[in-house]
N, C-alpha and C positions, 0 to 999 in steps of 0.2 A: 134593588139595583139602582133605582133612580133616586129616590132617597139620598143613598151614597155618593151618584153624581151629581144630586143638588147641593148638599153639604161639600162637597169638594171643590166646585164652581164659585162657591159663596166665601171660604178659605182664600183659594187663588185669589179671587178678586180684594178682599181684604190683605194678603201681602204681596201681591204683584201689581196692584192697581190696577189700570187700563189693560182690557183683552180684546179682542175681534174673535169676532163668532169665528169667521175661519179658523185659530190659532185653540180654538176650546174643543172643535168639530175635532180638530187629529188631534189632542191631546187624549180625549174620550172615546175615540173612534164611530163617533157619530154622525148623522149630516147635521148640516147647520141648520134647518128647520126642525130639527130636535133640540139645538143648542136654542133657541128663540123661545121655543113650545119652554123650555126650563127656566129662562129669565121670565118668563112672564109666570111661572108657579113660582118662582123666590118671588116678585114682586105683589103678588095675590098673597103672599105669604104676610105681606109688610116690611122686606126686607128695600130699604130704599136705592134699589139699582135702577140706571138708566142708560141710556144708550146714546150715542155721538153718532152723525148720520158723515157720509162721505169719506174721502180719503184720509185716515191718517182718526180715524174713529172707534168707534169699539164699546165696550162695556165698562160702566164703573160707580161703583159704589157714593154714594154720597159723602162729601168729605167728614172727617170725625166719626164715621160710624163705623161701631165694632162690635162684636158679635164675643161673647163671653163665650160660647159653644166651641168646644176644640172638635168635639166628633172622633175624642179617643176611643176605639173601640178595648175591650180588655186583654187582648191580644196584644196590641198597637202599646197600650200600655205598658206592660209587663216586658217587651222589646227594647223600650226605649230605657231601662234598668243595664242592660248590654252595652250602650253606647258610651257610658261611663269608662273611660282608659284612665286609673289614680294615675301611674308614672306617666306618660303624656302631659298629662291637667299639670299636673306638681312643674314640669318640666316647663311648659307654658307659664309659670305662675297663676294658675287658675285650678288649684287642688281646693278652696275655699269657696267659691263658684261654686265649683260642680257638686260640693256637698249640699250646698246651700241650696243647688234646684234641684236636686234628689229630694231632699227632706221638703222641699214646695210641693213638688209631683208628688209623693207619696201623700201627704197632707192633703191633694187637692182629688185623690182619687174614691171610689166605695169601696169601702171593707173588702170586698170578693176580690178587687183589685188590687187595692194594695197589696193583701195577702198573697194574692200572686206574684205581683211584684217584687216582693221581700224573698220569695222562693225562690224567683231566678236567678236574684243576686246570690243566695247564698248558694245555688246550686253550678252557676256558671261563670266563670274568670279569664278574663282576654290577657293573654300574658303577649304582646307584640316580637318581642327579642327571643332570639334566636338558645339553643343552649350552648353552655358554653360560654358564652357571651354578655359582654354589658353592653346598653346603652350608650350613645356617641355623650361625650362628652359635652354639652350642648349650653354653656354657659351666659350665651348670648344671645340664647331664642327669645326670652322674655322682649330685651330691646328691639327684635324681627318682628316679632308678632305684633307690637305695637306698632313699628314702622306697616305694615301689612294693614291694619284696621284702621289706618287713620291716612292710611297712602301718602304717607312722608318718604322724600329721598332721603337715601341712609348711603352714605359713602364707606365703606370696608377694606381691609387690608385681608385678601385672599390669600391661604396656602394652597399651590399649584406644583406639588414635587419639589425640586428646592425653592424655589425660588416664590415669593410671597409680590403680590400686584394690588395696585388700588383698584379697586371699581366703584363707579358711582350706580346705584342700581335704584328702580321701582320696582320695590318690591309687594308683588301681585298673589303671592299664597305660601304655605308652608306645608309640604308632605312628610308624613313620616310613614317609611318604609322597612319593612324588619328591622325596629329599633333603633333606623339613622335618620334624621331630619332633614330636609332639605328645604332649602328657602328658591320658589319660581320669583324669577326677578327679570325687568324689561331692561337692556342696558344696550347703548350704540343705537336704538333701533328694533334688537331682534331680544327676543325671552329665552330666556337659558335658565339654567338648575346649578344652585351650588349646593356644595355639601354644608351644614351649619357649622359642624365641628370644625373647619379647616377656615372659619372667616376668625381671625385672631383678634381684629381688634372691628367695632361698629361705632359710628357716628352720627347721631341723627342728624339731619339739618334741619333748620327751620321751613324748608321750602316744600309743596304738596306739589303732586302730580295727579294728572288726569288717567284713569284706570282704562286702558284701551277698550273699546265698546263691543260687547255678544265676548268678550273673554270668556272662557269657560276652564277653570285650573282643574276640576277632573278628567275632562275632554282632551286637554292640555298631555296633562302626566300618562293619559291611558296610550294617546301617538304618540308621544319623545319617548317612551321608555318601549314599545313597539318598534321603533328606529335604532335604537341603540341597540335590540337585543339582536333584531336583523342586521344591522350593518357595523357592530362592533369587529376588529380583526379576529379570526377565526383560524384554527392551525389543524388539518386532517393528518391524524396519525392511525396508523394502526398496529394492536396490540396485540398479542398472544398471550391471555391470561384465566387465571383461575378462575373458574365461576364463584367460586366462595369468595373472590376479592371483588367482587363487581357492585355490593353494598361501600366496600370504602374508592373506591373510580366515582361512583356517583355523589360522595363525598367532597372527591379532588377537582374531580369535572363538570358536577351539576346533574342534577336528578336528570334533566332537560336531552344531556348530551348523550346520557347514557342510553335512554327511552329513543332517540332518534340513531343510537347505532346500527351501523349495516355488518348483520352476519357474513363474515367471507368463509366458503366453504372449503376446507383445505381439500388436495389429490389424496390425500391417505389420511384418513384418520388418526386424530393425537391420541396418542397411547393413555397418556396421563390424566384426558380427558377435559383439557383446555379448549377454549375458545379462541378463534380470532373474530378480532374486529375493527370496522374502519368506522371512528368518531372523530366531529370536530370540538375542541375545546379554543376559550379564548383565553385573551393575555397570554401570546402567544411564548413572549421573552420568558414566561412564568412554569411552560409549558414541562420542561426536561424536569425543574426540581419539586414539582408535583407527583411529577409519574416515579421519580427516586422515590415517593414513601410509598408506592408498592412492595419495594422492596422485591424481594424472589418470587413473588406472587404474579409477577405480568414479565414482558420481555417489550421492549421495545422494536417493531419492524421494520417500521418507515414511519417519516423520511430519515434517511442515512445520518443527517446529521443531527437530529434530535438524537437517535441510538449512542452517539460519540457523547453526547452532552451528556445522555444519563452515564455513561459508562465514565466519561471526565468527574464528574459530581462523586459516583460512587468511590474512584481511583483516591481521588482529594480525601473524601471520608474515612476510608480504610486506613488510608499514610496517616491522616489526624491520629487516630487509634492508634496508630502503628502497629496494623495488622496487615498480611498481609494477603492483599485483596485476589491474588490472582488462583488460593487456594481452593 
């Protein structure tokens, strides 16, 4: 176990540079007269770390020195074959890359390793998108991604429902989520998310920006999308439907809405052996012609005027047909 924390402390301090015993204490859950007792075995090691006394001090390696030792274990290894996303990389323009440090990694591993290695790949495959589905059309992530690693503004011509807007943005990361990209970008002031597919056109400028400081684009994406899923508009209906349709509800409404539904217990028992229930579903305005592709399978209960929307939807439907709906 300490082995493990010596090589790990010896890593961080090679690419994070400068540490304070406090900052190493809680990352390893140690005290800091354990973090001490460990630099002084790296440095009995020959490994050239030393230490800054006072405020604003800490640990740190000698400059230029680097350590050939990764401290992959064969597990650790064989993992890092999973990380590989071809359509991402390709999408990024970095499908060339990532072949290129596969066939490094592999090349740089033991036999036992590689071989294992080469197992997982061909035994396990991340497919990000949904079925059904393709990937966002993402034409201009290459020039994102570059604005992004080199923190240039990139001024864009955003689609927003009709209507398309310039922003000039710092752009600070790039998430892809079930197969749609999004670009995290600083603009006015505050960090907002676009979608990549909806920026139509991108323009680098020559001008850099400063990356706001302790940023954290995981930390970032993990709250704003906690935010939205809590305080996005939300529409409670309730349904009286078939238990066999409640695989396609959680289709229409989200796995999410359906798993948080309240059973309402009817006065007498449904014959037919239906359900009711009170869920909320978003995208509210979306709401009446979602619950149409139940079709006969649910009944709309409340509110009132969702029931008229489905029933107007259905009315509209039938006349398309020219059948007639009231039969």
């Amino acid at each position: 176990m300490r082995a493990s924390r010596l090589l790990s402390i010896l890593l961080m301090l090679q690419t994070r540079g400068r540490l304070t015993a406090d900052s190493l204490a809680a990352t390893f859950e140690v005290s800091v007269r354990t973090v001490y007792r460990d630099i002084e075995q790296l440095s009995a090691a020959g490994v050239p770390v030393y230490a800054d006394r006072g405020p604003g001090g800490g640990f740190q390696l000698l400059d230029g020195f680097r350590t050939k030792l990764t401290g992959l274990t064969e597990n650790e290894a064989e993992t890092l074959f999973l990380s590989g996303l071809p359509g991402p990389a390709t999408q990024l323009g970095l499908a060339d890359q990532l072949l290129s440090a596969q066939l490094k990694l592999s090349a740089a591993l033991p036999e036992r390793s590689r071989a294992g290695a080469h197992k997982i790949a061909q035994r396990f495959h991340l497919d990000p998108v949904d079925w059904f589905k393709s990937p966002d059309q993402a034409r201009l992530l290459p020039a994102l991604a570059d604005a992004v690693w080199t923190e240039t503004v990139i001024e864009v011509a955003y689609r927003r429902g009709a209507t398309t807007a310039t922003r000039r943005l710092h752009p600070l990361g790039l998430v892809l989520k079930a197969g749609i990209w999004y670009v995290v970008a600083e603009t006015d002031g505050q960090v907002r998310t676009y979608r990549v597919a909806r920026v139509k056109s991108a323009t680098v400028t020559a001008e850099r920006f400063e990356r706001p400081e302790g940023f954290d684009l995981g930390a970032f994406w993990a709250e704003s999308t906690a935010a939205y899923e809590r305080d996005a508009a939300r529409l409670e209906v309730v349904l009286r439907i078939d238990p066999n349709a409640l695989g396609v509800l959680a289709e229409l409404a989200g796995a999410q809405a359906v798993r948080e539904a309240v059973p309402i217990t009817p006065h007498e028992a449904d014959p037919s052996g239906w359900q009711v229930l009170r869920l909320r579903m978003d995208w509210p305005s979306e709401v009446p012609s979602r619950l149409l592709a139940l079709a006969d399978s649910a009944e709309v209960l409340e509110p009132e005027e969702v029931r008229v929307k489905v029933a107007t939807l259905a009315a509209r439907l039938a006349a398309r047909y020219g059948t007639d709906w009231a039969r």
